[in-house]
C-alpha positions in Angstrom: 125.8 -90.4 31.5 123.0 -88.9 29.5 124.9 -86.0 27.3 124.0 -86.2 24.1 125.8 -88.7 21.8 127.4 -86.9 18.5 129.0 -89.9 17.5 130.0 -93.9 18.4 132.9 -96.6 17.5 133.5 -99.6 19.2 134.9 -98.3 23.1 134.3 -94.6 22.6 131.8 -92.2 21.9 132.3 -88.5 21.7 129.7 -86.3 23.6 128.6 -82.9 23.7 127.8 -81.3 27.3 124.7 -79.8 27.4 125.6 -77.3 29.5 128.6 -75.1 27.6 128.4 -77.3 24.8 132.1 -78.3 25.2 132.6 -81.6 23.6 134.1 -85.2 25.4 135.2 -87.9 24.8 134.0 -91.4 26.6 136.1 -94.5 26.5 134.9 -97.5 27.9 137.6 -99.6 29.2 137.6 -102.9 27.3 139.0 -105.6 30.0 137.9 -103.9 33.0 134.2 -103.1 34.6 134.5 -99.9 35.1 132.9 -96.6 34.7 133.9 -95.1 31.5 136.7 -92.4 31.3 135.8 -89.1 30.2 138.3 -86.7 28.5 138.9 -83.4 26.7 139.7 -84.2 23.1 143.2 -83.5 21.7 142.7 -81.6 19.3 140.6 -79.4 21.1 139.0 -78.6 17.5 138.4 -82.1 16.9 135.1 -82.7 15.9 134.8 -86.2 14.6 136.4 -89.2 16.4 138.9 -90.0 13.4 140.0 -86.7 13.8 141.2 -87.4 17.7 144.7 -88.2 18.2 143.9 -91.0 20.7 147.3 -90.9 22.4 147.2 -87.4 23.6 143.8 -87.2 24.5 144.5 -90.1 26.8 147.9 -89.1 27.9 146.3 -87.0 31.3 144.7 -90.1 32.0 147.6 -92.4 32.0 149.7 -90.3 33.6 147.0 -89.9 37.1 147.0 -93.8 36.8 150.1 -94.2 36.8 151.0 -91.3 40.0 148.0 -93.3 41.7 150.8 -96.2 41.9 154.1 -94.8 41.9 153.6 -91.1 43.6 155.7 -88.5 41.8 156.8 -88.8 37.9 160.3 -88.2 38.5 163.2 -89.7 36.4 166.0 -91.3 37.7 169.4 -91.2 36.3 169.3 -95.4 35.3 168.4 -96.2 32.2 165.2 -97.6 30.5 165.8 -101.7 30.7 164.2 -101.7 27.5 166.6 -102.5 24.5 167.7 -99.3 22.6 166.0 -97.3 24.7 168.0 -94.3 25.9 165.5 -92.2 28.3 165.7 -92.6 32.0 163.7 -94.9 34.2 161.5 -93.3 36.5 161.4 -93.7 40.2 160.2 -96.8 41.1 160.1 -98.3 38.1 162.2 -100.5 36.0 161.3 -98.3 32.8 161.1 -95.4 31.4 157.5 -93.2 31.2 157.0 -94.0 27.5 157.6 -98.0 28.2 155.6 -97.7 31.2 152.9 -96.2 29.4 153.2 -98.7 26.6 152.8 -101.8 29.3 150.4 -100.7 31.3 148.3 -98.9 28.5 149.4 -100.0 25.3 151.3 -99.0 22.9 149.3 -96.8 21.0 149.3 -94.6 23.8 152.8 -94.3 24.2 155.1 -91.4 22.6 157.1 -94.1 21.4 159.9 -93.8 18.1 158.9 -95.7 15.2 163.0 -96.3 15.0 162.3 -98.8 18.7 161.6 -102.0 18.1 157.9 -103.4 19.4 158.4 -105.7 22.4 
């Protein structure tokens, strides 16, 4: 990737497309080799990398990964195995989109309560 770098931190980087000038942002995946991921920061105003909110920018990103494994998002009407949890589970899965999230992803990433409890 050679867009220009506007600024760095430890996985990501935020870039600036020389084209339309529209600015990215680059996460490099820490456990896996793999090309970096490249999304549209959330806020779309954000200019500075503290001023991303991390989970939403990634939230696209989870959400192909996870439709890559399990096909369609759709909620069933079973509950999230989770403790206290009172969404639905989705299709295929023994939890609901937040917890899946949360597993596969981390927590971080999650739209989780700060009322749950952190398995």
């Amino acid at each position: 990737m050679r867009w220009p770098v506007l600024e760095v931190a430890e996985w990501e980087e935020l870039r600036q497309c020389p084209g339309c000038g529209a600015l990215w942002v680059t996460v490099w995946p820490e456990e896996i080799e793999a090309p970096p991921i490249l999304c549209r920061p959330y806020p779309a105003d954000a200019r500075r990398l503290r001023d991303l909110d991390r989970a939403s920018t990634m939230r696209a990103y989870c959400l192909a990964r996870l439709a890559e494994h399990l096909g369609e998002l759709k909620e069933g009407k079973q509950p999230c195995r989770k403790v206290h949890c009172e969404r639905h589970r989705l299709h295929g899965s023994s939890y609901c989109l937040e917890h899946l999230i949360a597993q596969h992803f981390g927590r971080e990433l999650a739209r989780l309560g700060r009322g749950e409890q952190k398995d």
